[in-house]
N, C-alpha and C positions, 0 to 999 in steps of 0.2 A: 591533485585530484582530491586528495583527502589532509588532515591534521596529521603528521606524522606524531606528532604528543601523545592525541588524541585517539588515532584510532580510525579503520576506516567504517566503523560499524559508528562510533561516533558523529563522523559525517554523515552519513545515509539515512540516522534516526532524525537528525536535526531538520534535515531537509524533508525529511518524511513529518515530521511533528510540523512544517512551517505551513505545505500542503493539507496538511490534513484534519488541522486543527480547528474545528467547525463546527456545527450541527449537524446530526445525522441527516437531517433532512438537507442539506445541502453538498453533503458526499455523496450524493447522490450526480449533480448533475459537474461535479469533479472529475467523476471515472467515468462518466458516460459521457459530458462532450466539454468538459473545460478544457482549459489550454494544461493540465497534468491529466488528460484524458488515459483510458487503460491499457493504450498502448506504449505512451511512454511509461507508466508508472510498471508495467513487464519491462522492459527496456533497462528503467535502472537501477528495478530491484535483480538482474541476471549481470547485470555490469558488476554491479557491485559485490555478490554474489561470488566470481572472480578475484575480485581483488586480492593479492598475494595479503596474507594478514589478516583474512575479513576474518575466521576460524578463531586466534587468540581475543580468551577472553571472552570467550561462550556467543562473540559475536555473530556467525554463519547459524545459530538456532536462536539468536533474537531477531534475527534476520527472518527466519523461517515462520514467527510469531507473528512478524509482520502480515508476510505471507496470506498463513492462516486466518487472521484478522481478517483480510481482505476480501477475501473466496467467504469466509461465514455475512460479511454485509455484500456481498455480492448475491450468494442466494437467499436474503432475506428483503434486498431489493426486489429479484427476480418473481419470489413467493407472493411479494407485496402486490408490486403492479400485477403479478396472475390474477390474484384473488379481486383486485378492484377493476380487471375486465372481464371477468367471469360472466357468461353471459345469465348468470343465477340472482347476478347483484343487481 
């Protein structure tokens, strides 16, 4: 499942950086209807999450950065498209 060398927060970021490495504007339509849509991208950041070991090495709160990352372009998406169908616009 993961790099035993390496670490399993090593894995998760790698795979996270392979996904997500793009334009804002096109992480957009990654979490909302790509094939790493938002429900897998819950899926295997709570897998992972689990992992006996994700904790060493500060990984379960880089983990959580991830996280955070997430949820803040999530409601800056959500903020976005509000404001561009505001019926004001």
């Amino acid at each position: 499942m993961y790099d035993l060398t390496e670490g399993p927060y090593f894995t998760f970021n790698q795979s996270w950086e392979q996904a997500f490495q793009c334009a804002d504007s096109q992480k957009e339509y990654l979490v909302v209807r790509g094939k790493y849509g938002l429900d897998l991208v819950q899926a295997y950041m709570a897998r992972f999450a689990e992992v006996p070991g994700i904790e060493a090495n500060n990984g379960l709160s880089l983990l959580a950065q991830w996280v955070e990352a997430l949820i803040a372009f999530i409601e800056a998406m959500y903020f976005f498209n509000n404001m561009n169908n505001s019926p004001c616009n």
